[in-house]
N, CA, C and O atoms as a MOPAC input file, in Angstrom:
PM7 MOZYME 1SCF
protein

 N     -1.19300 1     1.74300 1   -36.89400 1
 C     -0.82100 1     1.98800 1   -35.51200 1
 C      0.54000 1     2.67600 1   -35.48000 1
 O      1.52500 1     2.34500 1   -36.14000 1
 N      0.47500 1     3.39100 1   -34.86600 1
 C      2.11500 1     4.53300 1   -34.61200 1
 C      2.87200 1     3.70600 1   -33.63200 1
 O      2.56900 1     3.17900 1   -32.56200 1
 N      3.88100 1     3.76300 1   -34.29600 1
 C      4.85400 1     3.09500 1   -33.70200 1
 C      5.74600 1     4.11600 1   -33.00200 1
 O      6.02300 1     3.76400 1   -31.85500 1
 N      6.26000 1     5.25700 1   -33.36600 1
 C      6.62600 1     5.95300 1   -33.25600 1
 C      6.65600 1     6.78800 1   -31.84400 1
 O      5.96200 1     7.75700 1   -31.53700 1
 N      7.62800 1     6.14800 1   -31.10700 1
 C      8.11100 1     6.67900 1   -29.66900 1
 C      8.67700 1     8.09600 1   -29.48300 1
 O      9.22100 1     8.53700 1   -30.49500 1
 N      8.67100 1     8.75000 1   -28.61600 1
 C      9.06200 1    10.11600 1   -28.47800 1
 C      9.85300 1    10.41900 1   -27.20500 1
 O      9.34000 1    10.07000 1   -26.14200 1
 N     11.00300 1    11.00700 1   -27.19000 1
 C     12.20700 1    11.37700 1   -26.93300 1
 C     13.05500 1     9.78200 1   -25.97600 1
 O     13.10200 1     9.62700 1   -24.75500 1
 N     13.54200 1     8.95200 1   -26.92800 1
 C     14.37400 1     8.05900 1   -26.71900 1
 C     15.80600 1     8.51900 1   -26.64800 1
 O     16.59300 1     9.12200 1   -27.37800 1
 N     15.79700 1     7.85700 1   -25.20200 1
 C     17.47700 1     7.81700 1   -25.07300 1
 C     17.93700 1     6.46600 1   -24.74300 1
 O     17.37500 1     5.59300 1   -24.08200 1
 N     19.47400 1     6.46800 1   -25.54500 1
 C     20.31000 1     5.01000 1   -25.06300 1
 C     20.80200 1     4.90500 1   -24.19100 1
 O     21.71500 1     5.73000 1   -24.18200 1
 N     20.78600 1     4.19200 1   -23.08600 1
 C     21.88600 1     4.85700 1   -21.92300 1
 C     23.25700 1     3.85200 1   -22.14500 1
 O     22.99300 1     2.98800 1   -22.98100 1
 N     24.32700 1     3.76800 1   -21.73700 1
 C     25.29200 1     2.94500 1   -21.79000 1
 C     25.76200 1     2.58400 1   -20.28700 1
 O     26.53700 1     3.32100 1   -19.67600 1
 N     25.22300 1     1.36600 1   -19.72600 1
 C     25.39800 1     1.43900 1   -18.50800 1
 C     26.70100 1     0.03100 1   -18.21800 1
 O     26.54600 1    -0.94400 1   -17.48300 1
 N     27.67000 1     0.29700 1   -18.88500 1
 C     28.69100 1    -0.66500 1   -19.16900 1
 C     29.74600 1    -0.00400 1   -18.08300 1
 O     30.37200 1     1.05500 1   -18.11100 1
 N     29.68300 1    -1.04600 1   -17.13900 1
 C     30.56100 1    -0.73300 1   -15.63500 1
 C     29.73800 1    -0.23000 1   -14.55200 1
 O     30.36700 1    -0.04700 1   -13.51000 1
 N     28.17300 1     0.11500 1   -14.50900 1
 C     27.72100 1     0.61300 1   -13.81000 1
 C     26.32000 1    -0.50100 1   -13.42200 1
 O     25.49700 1    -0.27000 1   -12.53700 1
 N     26.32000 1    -1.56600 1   -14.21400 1
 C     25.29100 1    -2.52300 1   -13.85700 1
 C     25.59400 1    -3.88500 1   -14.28800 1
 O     26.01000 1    -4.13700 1   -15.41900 1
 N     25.34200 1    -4.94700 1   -13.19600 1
 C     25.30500 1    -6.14000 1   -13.80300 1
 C     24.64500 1    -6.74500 1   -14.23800 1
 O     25.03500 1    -7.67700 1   -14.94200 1
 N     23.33200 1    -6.50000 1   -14.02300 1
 C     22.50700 1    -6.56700 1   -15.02600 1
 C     21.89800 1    -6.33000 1   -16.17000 1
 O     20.85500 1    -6.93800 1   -16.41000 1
 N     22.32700 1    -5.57400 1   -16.92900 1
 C     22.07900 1    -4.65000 1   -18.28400 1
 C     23.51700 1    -4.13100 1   -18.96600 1
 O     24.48900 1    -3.92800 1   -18.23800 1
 N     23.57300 1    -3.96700 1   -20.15300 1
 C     24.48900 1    -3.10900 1   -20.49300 1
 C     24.33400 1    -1.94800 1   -20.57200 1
 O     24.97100 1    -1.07100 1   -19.98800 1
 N     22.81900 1    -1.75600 1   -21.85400 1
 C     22.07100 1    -0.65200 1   -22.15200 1
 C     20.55000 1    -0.47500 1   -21.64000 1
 O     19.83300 1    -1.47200 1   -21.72100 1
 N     20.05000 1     0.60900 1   -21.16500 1
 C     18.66800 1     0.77700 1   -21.14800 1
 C     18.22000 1     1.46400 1   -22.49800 1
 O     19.13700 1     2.09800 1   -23.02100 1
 N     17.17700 1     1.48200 1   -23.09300 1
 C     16.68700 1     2.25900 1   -23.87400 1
 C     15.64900 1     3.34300 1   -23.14400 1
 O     16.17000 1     3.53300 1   -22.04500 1
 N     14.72700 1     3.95400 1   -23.20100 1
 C     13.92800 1     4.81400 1   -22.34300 1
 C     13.11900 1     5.39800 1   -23.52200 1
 O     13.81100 1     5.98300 1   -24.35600 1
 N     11.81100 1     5.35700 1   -23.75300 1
 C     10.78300 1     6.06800 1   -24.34400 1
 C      9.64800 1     6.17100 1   -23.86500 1
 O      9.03600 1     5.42000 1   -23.10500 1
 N      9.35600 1     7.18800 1   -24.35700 1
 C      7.74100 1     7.76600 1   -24.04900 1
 C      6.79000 1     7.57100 1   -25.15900 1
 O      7.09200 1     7.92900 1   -26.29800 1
 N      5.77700 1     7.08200 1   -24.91700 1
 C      4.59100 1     6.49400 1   -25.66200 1
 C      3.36000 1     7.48100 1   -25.11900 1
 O      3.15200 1     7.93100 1   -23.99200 1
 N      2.58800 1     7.64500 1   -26.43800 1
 C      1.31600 1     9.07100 1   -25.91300 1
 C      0.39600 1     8.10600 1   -25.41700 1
 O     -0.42400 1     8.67400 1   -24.69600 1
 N      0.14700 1     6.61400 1   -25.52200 1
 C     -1.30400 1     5.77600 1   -25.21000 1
 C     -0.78200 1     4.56100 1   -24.83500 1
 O      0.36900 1     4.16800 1   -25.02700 1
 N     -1.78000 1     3.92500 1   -24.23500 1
 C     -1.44200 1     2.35600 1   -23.93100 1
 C     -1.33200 1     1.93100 1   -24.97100 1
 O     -0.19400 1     1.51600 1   -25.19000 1
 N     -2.36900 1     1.77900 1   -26.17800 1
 C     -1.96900 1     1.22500 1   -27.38900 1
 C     -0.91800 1     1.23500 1   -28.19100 1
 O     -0.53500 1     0.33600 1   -28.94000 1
 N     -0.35400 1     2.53400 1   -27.96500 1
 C      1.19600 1     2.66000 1   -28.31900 1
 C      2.48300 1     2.07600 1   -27.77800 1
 O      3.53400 1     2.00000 1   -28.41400 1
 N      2.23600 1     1.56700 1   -26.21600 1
 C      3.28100 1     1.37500 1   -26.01300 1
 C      3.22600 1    -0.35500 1   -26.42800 1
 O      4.25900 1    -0.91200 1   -26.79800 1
 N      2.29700 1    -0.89000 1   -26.35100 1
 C      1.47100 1    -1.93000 1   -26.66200 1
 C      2.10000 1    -2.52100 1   -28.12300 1
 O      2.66400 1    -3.57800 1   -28.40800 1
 N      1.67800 1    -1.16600 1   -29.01000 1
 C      2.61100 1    -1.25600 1   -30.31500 1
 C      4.09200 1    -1.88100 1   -30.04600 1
 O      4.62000 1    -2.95600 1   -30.32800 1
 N      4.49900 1    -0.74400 1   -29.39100 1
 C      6.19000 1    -1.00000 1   -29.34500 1
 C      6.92800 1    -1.77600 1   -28.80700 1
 O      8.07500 1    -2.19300 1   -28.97200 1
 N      5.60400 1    -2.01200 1   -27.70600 1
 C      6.54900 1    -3.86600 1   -26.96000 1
 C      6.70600 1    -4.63600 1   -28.41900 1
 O      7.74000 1    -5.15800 1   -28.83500 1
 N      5.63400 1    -4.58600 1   -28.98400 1
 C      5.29800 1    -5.88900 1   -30.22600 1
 C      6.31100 1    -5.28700 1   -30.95200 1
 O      6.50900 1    -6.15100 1   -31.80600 1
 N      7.04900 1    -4.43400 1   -31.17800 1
 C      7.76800 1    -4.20200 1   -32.33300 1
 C      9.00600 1    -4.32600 1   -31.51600 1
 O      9.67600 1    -5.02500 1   -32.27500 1
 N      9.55400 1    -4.17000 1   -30.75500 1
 C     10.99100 1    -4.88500 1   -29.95600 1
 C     11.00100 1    -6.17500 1   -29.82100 1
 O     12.10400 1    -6.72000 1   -29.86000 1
 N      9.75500 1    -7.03100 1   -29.62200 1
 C      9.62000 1    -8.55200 1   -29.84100 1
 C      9.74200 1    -8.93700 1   -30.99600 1
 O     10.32200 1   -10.00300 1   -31.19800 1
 N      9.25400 1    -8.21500 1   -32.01300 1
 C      9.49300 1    -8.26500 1   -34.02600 1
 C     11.14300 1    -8.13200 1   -33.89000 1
 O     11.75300 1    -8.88900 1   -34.64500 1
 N     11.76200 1    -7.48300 1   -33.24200 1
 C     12.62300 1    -6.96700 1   -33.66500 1
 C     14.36500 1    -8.27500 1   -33.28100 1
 O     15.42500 1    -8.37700 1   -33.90000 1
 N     13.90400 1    -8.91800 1   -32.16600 1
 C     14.89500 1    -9.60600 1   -32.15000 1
 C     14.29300 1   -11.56800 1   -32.11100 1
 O     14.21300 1   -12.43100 1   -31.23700 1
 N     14.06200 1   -11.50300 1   -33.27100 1
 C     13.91900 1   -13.10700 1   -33.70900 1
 C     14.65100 1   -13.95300 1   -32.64200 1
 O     15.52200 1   -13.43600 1   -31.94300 1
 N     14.43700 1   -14.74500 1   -32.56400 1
 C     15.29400 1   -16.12100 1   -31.55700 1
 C     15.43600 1   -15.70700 1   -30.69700 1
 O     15.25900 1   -16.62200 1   -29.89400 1
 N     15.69500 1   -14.74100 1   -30.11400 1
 C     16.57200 1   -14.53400 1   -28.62000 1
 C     15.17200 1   -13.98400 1   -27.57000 1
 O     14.08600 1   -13.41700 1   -27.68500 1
 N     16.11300 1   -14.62900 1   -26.45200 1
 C     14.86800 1   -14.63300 1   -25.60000 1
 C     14.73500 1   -13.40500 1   -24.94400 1
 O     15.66200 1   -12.84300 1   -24.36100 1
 N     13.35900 1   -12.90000 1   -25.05100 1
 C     12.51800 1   -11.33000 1   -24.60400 1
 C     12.01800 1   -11.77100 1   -23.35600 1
 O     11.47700 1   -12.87300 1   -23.26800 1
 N     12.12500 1   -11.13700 1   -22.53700 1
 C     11.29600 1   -11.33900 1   -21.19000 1
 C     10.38400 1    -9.76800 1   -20.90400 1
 O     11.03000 1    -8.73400 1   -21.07600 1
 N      9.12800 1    -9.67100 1   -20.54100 1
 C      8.34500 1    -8.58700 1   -20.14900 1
 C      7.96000 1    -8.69000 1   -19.18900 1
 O      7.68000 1    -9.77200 1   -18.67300 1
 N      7.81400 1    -7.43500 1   -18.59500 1
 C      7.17100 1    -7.18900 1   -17.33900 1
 C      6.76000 1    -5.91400 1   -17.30900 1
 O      7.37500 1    -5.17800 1   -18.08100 1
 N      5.64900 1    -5.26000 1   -16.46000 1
 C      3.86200 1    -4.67400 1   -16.65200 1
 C      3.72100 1    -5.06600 1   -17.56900 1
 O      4.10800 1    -6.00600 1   -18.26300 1
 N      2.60700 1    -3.65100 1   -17.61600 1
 C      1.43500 1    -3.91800 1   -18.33400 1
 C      1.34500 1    -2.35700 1   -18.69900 1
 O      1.81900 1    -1.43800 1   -18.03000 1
 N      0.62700 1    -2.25500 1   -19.91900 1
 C     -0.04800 1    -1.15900 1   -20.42800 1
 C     -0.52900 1    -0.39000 1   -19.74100 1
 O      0.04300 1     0.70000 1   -19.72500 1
 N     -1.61800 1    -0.52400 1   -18.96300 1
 C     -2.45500 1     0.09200 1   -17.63500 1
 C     -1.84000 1     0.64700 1   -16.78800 1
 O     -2.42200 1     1.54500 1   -16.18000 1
 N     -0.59900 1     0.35500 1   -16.47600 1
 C      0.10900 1     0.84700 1   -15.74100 1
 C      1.05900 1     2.19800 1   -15.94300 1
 O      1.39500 1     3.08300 1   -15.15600 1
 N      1.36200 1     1.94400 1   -17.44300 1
 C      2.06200 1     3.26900 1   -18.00200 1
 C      3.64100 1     2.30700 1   -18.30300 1
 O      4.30200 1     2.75800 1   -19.23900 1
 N      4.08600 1     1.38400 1   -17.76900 1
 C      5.24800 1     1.32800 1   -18.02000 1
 C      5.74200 1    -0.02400 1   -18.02300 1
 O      5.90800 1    -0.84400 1   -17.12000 1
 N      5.92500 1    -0.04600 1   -19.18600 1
 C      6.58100 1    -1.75700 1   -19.85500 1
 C      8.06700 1    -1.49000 1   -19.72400 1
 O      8.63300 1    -0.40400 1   -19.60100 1
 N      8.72500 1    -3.06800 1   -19.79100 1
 C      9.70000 1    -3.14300 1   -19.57300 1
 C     10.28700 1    -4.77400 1   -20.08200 1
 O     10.06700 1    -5.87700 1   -19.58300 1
 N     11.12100 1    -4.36500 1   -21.29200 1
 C     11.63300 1    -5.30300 1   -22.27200 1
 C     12.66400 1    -5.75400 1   -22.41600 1
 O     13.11500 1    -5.53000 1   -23.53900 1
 N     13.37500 1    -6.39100 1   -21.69300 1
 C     14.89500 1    -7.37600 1   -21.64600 1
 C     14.92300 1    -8.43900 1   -22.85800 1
 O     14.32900 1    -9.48700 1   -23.11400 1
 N     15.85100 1    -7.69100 1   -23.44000 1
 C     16.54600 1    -8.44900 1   -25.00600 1
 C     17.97500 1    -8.58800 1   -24.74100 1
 O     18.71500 1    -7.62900 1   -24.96100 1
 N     18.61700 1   -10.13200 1   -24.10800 1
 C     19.92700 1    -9.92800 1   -23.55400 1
 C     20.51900 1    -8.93400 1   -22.33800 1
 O     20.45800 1    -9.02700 1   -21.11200 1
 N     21.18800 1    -7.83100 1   -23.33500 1
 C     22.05400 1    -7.35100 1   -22.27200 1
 C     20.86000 1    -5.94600 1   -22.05000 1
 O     20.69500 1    -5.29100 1   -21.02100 1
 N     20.27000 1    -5.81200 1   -23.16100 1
 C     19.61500 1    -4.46200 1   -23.31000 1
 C     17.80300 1    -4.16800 1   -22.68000 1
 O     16.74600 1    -4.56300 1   -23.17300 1
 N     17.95000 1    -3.68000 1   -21.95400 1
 C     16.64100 1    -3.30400 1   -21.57700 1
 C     15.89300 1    -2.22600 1   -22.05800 1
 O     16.52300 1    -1.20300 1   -22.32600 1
 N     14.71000 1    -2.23600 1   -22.22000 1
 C     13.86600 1    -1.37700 1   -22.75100 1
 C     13.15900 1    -0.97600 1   -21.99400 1
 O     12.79600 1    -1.93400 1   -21.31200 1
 N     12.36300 1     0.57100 1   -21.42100 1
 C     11.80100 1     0.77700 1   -20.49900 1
 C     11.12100 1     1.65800 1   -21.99300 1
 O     11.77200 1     2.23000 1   -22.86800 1
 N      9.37400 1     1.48500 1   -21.86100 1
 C      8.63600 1     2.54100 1   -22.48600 1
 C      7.72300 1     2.34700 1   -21.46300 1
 O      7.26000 1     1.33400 1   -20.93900 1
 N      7.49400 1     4.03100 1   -21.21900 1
 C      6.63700 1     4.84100 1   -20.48600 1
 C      5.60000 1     5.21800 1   -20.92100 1
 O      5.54900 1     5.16900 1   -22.15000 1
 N      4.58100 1     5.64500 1   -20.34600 1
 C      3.88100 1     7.01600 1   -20.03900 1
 C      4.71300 1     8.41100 1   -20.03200 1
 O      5.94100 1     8.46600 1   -19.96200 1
 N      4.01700 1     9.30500 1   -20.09900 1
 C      4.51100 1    10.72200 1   -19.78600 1
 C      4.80500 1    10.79000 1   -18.18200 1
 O      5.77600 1    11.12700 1   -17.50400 1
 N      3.32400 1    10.24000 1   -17.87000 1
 C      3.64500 1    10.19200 1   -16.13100 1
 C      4.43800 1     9.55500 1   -15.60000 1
 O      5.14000 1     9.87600 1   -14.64100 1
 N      4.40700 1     8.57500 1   -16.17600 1
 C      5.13000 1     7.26900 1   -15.30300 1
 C      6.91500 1     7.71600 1   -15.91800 1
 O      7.89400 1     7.11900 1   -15.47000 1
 N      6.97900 1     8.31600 1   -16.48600 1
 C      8.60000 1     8.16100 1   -17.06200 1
 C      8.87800 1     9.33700 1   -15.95200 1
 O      9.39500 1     9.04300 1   -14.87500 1
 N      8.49400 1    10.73400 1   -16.28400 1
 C      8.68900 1    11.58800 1   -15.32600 1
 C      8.43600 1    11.32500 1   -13.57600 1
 O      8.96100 1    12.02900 1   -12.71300 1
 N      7.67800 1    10.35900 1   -13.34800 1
 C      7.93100 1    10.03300 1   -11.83100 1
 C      8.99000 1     9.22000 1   -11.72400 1
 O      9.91600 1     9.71200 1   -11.07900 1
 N      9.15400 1     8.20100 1   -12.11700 1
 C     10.41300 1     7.15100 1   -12.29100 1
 C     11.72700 1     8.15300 1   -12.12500 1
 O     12.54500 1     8.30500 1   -11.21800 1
 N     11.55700 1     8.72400 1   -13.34600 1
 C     13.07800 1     9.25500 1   -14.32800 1
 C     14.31100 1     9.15500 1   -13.76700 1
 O     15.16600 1     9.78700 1   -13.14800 1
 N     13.86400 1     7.36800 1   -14.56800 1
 C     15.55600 1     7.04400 1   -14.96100 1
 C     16.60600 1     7.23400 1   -15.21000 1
 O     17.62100 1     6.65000 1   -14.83100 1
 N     16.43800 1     8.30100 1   -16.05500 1
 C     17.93100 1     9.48000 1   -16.64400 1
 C     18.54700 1    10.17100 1   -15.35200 1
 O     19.73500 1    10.40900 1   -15.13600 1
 N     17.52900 1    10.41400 1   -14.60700 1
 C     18.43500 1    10.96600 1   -13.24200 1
 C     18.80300 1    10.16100 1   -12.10100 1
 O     19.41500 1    10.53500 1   -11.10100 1
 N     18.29500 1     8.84600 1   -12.40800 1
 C     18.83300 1     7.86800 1   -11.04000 1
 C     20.21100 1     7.26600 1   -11.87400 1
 O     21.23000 1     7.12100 1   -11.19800 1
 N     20.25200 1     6.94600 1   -13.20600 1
 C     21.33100 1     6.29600 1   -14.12600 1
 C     22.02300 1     7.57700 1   -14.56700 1
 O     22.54100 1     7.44300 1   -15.67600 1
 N     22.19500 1     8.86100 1   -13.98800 1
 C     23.04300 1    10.28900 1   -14.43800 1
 C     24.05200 1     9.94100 1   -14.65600 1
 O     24.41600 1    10.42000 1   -15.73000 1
 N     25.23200 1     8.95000 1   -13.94700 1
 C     26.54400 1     8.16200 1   -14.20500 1
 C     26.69300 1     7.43400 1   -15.50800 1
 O     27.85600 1     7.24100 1   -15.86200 1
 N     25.43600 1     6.85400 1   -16.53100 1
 C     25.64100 1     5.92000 1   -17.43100 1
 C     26.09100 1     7.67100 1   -18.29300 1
 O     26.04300 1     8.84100 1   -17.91300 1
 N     26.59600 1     6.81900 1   -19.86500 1
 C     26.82300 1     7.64500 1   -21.13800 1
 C     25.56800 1     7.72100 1   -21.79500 1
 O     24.94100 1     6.73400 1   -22.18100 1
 N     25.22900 1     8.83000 1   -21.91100 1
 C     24.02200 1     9.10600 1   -23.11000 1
 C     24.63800 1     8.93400 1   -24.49600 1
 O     25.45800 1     9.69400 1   -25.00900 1
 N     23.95600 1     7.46100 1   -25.20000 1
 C     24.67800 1     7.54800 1   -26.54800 1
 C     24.43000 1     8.34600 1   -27.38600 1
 O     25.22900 1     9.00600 1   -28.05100 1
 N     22.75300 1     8.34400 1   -27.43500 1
 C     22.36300 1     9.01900 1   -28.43700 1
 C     20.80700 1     9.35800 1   -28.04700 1
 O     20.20900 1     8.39300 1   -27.57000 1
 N     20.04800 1    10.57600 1   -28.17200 1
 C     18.61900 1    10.90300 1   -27.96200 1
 C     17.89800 1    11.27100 1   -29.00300 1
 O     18.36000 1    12.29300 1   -29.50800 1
 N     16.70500 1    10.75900 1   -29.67900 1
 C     16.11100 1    11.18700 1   -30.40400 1
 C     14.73600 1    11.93400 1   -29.94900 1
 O     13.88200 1    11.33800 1   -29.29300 1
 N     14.62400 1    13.03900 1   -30.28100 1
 C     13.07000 1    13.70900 1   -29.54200 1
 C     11.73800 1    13.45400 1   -30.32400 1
 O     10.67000 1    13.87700 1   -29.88000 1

């Protein structure tokens, strides 16, 4: 199974939310993929508590690990949302395509 997300960005939303520090933001080509990648952000932080919300079907999961949130998309669902332009004020740390 591909794990492998496509064009992730970090946002740094430190002073601009009290709820989050960081968002993450990726695009997933299938439900099964993003499906993958919830399960691999849940692999990824042992002990600490993950909270989720959607669903696959929908296009767009959403993964709170502490301070850091994870948003993986759809193509559609990221581009209707798009986060990067409502959070334009946070720091882009880093983007991988």
């Amino acid at each position: 199974m591909d794990r492998q997300a496509e064009d992730v960005v970090l946002l740094d939303l430190t002073g601009l939310a009290a709820f989050a520090d960081y968002f993450v933001i990726a695009t997933a080509t299938s439900e099964r993929q993003i499906s993958a990648l919830v399960d691999a952000v849940v692999d990824a932080a042992p002990g600490l508590r993950v909270r989720r919300e959607g669903g696959t079907e929908g296009g767009w999961v959403l993964v709170e690990v502490g301070p850091v949130v994870a948003h993986l998309f759809s193509r559609e669902q990221r581009a209707y949302y798009d986060l990067e332009g409502l959070w334009q004020r946070a720091h882009e740390v880093v983007r991988v395509q």
